[in-house]
N, C-alpha and C positions, 0 to 999 in steps of 0.2 A: 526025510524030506529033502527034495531036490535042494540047492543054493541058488537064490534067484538074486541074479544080475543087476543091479539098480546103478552100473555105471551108464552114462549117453551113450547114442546110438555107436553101434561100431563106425571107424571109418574106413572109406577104404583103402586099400595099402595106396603108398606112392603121394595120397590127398595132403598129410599133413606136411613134407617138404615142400612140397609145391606152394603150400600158403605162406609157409614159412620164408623160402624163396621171394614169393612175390614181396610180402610185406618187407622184409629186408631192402628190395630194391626201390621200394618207393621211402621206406628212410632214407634209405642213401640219397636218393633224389635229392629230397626236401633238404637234405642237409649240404649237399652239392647247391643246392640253388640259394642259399643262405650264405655260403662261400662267395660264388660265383655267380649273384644273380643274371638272370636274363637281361640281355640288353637291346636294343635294335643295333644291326651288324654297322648302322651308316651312323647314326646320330650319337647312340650311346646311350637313349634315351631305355627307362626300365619298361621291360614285357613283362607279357604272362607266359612265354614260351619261348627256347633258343631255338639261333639258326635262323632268324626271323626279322622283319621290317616291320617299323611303327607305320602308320597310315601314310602318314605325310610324306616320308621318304620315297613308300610303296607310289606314290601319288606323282614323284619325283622322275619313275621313269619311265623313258617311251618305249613298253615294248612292243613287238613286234606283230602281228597277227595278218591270220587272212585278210583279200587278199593280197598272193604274193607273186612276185616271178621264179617263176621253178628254178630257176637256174640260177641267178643269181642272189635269190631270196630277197629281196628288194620289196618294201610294200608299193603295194598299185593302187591306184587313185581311185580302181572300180573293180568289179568283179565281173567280167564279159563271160564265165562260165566257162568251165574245165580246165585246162594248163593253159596255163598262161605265159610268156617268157615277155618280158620287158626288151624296151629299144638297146638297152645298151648292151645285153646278154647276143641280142642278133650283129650290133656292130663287133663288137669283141666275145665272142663267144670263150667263154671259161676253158681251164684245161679239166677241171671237175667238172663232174654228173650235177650235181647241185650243191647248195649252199643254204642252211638257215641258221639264224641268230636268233637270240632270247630277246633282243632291244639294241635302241640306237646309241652310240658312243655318246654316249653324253650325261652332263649331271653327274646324279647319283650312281648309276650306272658304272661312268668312267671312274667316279670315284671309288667306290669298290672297288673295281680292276686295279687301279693305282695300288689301294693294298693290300691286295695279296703280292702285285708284283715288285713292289719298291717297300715295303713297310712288315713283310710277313706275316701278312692279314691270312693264317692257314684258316683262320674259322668259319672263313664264307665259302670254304670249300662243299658244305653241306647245303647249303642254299643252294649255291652255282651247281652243283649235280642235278638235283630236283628241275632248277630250270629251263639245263641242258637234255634235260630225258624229256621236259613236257614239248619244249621247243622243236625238239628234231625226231618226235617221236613216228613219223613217218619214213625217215633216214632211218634211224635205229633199228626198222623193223625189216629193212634189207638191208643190213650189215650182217661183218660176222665179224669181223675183227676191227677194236678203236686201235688208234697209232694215233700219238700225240704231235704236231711239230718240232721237230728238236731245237733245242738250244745250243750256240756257237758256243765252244769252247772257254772262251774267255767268260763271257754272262754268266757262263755255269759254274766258272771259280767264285766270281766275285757275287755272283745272287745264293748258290749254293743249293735252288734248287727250280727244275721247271715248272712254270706255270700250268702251259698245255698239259705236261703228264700228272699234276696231280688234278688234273679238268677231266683228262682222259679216264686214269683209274678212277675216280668217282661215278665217273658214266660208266665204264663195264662193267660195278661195285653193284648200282642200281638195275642193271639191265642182265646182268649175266652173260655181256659177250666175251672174248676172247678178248685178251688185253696184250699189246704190243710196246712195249714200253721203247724198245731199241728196232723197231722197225726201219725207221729211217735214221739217217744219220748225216752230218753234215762233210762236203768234202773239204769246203773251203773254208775262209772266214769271210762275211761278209759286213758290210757298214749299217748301222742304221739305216732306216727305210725311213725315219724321223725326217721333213723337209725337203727329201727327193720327189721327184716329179714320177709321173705315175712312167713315164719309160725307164726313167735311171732308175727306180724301183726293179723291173722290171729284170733289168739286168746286171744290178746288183745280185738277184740271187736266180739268176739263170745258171743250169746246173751246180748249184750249191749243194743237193741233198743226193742221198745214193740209197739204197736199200743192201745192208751187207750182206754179203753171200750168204752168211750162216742166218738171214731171218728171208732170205727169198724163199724158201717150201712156207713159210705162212703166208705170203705173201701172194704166191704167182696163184692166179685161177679164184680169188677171195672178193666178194666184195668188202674195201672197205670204207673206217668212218674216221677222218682227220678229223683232230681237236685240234682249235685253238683258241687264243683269248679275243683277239679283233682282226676280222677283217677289215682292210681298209680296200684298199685296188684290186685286192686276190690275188696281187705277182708271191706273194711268199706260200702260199697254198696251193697256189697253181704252180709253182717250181716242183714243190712236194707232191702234187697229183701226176705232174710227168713222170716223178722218179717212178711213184710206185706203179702210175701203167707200163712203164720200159721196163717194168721185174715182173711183169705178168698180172698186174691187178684188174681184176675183171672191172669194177668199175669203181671211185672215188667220189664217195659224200664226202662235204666239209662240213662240222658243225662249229658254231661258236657263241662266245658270252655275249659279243657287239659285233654290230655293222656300222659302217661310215657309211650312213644312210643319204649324206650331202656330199655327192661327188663334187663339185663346186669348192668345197675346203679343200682339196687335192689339188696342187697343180698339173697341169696340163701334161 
């Protein structure tokens, strides 16, 4: 007589690492989260999930939504239907194509921003991507290549690392575009933009930025998508959008974490 089988059903090849797999990494998890529990990125206050905002913080900032002005991203006080471009995009027309921001410079917001850029707050780099793919997800989808703003020489010894390009590789990280790390580059040095007036801003970093020879074939005939952390006036992204239209860039989105949504804190 045959020998009849009375182990459980066969599995299929491949099935049991995969379980095995999985349950491994949800220990690791749970054990990860018992080291390091979750916390809110602003407060410090405990979550049930990283990467993440408690309500109140979430509650803390202004962001940004329809409608907007195409061009300078600016929220508008109504929706008159279809593009819309704000008064001061027509007085001072940008050297970018557009501009949109996640939220307004301020609060929680700015506090965030402060640290990643003064405190090594690398952790809200995971937040800050999500925010910047949902924010400019209209920009993203006519890009092809992100180029982050660069950093002066000096900021880049003593901070040791850029804000914009770890803003930028998170954005082409989620999105799949091309990533330009050394796109632009700075010629000069330039001063704080911190307490200047929206003209000394202006030309403070008038021709400051260059595209090296050896990254103009990414560049020339491309659209692309500048990263930064805040616009204030636009003279430091608008410096950076001439560079890269005078190396051939078809056309230059700006995206970023903040807007200085009150021209009015700016002096004149």
């Amino acid at each position: 007589m045959a020998d009849v089988d009375h182990m459980s059903p066969e599995i299929p090849a491949g099935a049991r690492p995969e379980i095995t797999a999985s349950a491994y990494r949800r220990t690791m998890g749970a054990l990860a989260d018992l080291i390091m529990p979750p916390l809110c990125l602003a407060c410090r206050e405990p979550l049930s999930v990283h990467d993440a905002l408690c309500p109140d913080c979430w509650r803390g900032i202004d962001f940004i939504r329809a409608p907007l002005c195409d061009r300078l991203g600016l929220p508008m006080p109504f929706d008159a239907g279809g593009i819309m471009v704000s008064a001061a995009a027509v007085a001072r027309p940008p050297a970018y194509d557009r501009a949109r921001a996640v939220g307004a410079y301020a609060g929680v917001m700015r506090a965030l921003i402060h640290g990643l850029k003064f405190n090594d707050r690398h952790d809200v780099r995971y937040l800050f991507g999500r925010w910047l793919t949902e924010a400019g997800a209209d920009l993203i989808r006519d890009s092809e290549v992100v180029v982050p703003v660069p950093l002066g020489r000096w900021r880049m010894l003593t901070r040791r690392f850029n804000q914009a390009a770890i803003l930028s590789r998170e954005v082409a990280r989620l999105t799949g575009r091309a990533y330009e790390p050394m796109g632009l580059s700075r010629t000069r040095a330039t001063h704080t933009q911190v307490g200047l007036t929206r003209l000394q801003r202006k030309e403070n970093v008038a021709g400051a930025f260059a595209v090296p020879p050896r990254r103009a074939a990414m560049i020339c005939g491309r659209n692309i998508l500048l990263v930064d952390d805040v616009i204030t006036t636009g003279a430091t992204v608008g410096a950076c959008a001439e560079a890269l239209k005078g190396a051939g860039a078809r056309r230059v989105d700006v995206l970023a974490l903040a807007l200085v949504t009150d021209m009015a804190l700016v002096p004149a």
